[in-house]
N, C-alpha and C positions, 0 to 999 in steps of 0.2 A: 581510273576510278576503281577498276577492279584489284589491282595494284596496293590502293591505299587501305580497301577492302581486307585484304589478305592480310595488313598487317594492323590492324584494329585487332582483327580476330585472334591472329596471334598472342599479338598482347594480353587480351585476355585469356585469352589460354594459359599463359605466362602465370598473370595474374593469380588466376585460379589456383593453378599447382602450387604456387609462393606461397597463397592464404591456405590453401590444405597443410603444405611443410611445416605452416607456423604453429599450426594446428597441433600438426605433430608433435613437432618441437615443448609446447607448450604442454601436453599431456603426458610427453617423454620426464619432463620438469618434476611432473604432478607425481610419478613415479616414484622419481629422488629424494622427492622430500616425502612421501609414504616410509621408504625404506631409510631415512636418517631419521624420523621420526619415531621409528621402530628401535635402532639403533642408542639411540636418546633416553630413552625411559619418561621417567617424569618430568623432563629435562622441556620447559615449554621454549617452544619454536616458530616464530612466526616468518609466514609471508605477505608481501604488501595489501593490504586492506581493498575491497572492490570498491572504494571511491578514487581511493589512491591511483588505481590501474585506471577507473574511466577516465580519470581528471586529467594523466598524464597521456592516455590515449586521444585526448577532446582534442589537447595543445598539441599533437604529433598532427593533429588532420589537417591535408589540406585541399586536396582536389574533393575527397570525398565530406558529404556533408555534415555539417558538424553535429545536429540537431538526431542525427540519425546513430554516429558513435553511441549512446547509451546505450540503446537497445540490443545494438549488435554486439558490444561487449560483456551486456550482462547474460543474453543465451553464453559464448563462452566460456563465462565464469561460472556461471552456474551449473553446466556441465563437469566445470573442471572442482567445484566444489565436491561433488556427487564424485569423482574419484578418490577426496580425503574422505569424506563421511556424509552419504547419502541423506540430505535436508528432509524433517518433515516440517511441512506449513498448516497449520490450523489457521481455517479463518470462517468467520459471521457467517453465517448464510447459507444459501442452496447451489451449488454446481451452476458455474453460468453467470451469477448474478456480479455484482459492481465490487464487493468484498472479492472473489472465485479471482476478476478480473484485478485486482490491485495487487494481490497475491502474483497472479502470472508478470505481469508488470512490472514487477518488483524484484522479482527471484530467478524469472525466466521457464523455461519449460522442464528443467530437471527433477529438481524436487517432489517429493509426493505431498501433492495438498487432499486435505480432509476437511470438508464442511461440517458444521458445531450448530447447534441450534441457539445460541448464546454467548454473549460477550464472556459469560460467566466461567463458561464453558471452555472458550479457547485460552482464557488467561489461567487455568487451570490445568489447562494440555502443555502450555508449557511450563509450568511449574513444578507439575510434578515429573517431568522429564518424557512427555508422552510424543512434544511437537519440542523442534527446533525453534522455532516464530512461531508468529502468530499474528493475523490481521483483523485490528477491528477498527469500525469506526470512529471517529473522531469528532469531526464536526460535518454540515450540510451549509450550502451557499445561503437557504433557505431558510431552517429550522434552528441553524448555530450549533454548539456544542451537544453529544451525546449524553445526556448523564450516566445513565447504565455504563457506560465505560470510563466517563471518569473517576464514578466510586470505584467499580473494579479494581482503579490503578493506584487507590487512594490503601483500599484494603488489603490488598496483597503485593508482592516483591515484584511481579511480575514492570519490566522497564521498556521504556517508553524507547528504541534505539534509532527508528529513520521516521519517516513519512511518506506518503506517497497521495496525489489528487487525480480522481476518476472522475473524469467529465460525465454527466449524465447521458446516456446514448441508447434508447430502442430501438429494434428494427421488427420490420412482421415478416415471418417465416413463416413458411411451410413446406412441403415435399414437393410439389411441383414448381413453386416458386410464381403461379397463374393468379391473378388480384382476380379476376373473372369468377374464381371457385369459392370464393371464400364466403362461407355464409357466417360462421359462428368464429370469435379472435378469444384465444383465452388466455388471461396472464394474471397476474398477483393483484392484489387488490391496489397495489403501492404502484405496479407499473401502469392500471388504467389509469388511477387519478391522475399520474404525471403524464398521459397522453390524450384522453379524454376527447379535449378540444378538436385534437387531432383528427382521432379515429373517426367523431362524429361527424367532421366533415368529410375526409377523406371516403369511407367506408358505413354511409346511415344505414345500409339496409344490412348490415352485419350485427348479431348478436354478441354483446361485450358478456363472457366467463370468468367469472373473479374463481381461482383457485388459490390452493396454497403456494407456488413458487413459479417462477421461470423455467425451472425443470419438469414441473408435471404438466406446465402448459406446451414442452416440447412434445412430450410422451402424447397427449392430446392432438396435436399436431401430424404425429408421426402416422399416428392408428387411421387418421381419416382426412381423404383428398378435400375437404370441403373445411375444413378448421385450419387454421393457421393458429403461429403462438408469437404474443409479442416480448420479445427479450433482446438481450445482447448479443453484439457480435461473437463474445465469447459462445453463448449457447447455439447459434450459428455454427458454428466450428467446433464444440462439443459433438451435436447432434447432426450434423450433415446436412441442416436443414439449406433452402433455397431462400434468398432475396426476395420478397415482396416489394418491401418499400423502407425507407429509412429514415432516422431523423425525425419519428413520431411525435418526441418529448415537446410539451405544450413549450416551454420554457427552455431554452435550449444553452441557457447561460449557466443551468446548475449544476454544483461540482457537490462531489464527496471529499474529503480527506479521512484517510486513514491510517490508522498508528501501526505501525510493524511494532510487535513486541517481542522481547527477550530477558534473558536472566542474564545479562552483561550489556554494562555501557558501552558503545562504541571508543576507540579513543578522540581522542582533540584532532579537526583539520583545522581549525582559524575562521572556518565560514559556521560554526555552530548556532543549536537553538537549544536551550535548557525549559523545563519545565516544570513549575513545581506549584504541589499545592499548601496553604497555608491556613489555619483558624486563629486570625488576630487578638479573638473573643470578639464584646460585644460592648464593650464601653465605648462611652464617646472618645472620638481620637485615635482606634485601637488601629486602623487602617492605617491612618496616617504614618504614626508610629512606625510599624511594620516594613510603609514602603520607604521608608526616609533611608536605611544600607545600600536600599540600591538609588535611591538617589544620589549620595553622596559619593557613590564610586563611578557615576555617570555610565551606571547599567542602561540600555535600552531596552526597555521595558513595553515588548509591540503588542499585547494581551493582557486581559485581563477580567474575570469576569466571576460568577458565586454562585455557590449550588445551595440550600438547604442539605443542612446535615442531619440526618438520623443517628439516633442511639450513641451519641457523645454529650459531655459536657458545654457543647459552645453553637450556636445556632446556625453558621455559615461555613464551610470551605471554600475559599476565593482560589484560583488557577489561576496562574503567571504564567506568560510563556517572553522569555526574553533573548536577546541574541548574546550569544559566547557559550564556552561547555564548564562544565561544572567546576573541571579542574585548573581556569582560568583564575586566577588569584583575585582578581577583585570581587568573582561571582561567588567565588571560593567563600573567602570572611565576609560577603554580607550575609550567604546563606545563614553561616556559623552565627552571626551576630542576630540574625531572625530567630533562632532557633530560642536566642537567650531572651528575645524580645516578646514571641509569639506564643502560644497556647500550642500550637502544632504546627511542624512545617516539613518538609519531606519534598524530597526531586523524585518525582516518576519519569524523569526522562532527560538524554542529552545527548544530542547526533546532529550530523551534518544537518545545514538546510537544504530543503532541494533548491538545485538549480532551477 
């Protein structure tokens, strides 16, 4: 036993050093291509794209779990990003909150992310060259599509390049981590209503504090043994705070999606999603008309739905979202033939789908 022991341990010891060398190896890389990049001039140079490297890291797995490859491969890359050119991330929101967390989830731990008090805000950061990306919300399980962020994408360059979906998740924290102490729970007006049910069962004789975010409800938390705050695991691990209890959210099936933004389209994998929006006008048929390109090139057309337009000529903007990338030749000339067909039409986006 003790035998078999000895060589378990070994192994991974083994292990260990193997996955440091590669480490190495792999930052040794990042090196080389800094200094051929230098060497180059204006000379553009690519290496394999980060779906490219998970997708062929997913298909190499085999003991270890396959579900798990992403995550591990994106801290990696995004380290190893941060030796070409140190990422910034803008996104929605307060430190902590489900945008903070889709950011981290998306990019990994390297990058500097900066919170924006508006959709308006971060597609702005990166436009004007202030953020690398940029995260905003999209849609809700609940609510459906954002508007504020689809005019955003309607009105500026700013491109729609991946996705990512954040399960809804509160926990209640505080400094001791004691359900005994807690008289008064403070959090956003947005994280009581989604736990509400909860808290009033779980916690009646606690005083519910609507503040303004998940992070001033830590700071609140932090100052006094008797307050807890309810947020994310992220704000958890932002603030040090201690476990209470988990799993608050009344409804525990709802998701966010949210758009990674950039000023470049990702290229073509074959598993794409395109997205575009379009003003057919307002005549009878004008829909119709509009969606008949992609019918006839047998687009799969998995979205669709229309906002009220301000300050144009035509009453609606309708969103398409369909499978293939832009520069798939069928999605290609129908767009082109929309264009000739419709009043307005325009891709704000085309990137892998997630897995």
């Amino acid at each position: 036993m003790e035998d078999r022991l000895r060589r378990i341990t070994e192994s991974l010891e083994e292990a260990d050093r193997q996955i440091v060398g590669a480490l190495n190896a792999r930052a040794k890389a990042i090196h080389e291509y800094n200094a051929l990049r230098e060497e180059a001039g204006d000379e553009h140079l690519r290496i394999p794209k980060k779906a490219t490297v998970i997708e062929g890291a997913r298909a190499l797995a085999d003991e270890f779990p396959a579900d798990s490859i992403e995550p591990v491969f994106r801290e990696v890359l995004s380290a190893c990003t941060q030796l070409i050119a140190p990422d910034v991330v803008a996104y929605f929101g307060a430190p902590g909150d489900l945008a903070h967390a889709a950011a981290r989830a998306h990019f990994g731990h390297a990058p500097s992310f900066r919170p924006n008090e508006s959709v308006t805000a971060v597609l702005e950061s990166v436009l004007h060259g202030h953020a690398t990306f940029g995260v905003v919300p999209l849609e809700t399980s609940t609510d459906g599509a954002i508007t504020a962020t689809l005019n955003g994408l309607v009105a500026t360059d700013a491109k729609l390049c991946a996705e990512r979906i954040v399960p809804l998740r509160y926990q209640l924290l505080s400094q001791s981590g004691d359900a005994a102490q807690v008289l008064k729970i403070y959090g956003s007006a947005q994280a009581i209503a989604a736990c509400e049910r909860q808290l009033r069962s779980r916690y009646p004789d606690a005083i519910l504090v609507d503040v303004q975010s998940g992070e001033a409800a830590a700071h609140f938390a932090l100052g006094d043994d008797q307050s807890a705050a309810l947020g994310s695991p992220l704000l958890r691990e932002l603030h040090g705070l201690k476990l209470i209890d988990d799993r608050l959210e009344n409804d525990s099936a709802v998701e966010t999606r949210f758009g990674i933004v950039g000023n470049r389209l990702p290229s073509r994998t074959g598993q794409d999603r395109t997205v575009l929006a379009m003003a057919p006008g307002d005549e009878p048929g004008a829909l119709h008309r509009a969606l008949r390109p992609l019918a006839d090139r047998e687009i799969n057309l998995t979205r669709i739905e229309s906002r009220p337009s301000t300050g144009s000529e035509w009453r609606h903007v309708f969103f398409l979202e369909m499978d293939g990338h832009i520069t798939d030749r069928a999605i290609l000339t129908a767009v082109e033939e929309l264009r000739r067909i419709a009043r307005y039409a325009k891709v704000l986006g085309s990137y892998p789908r997630p897995s």
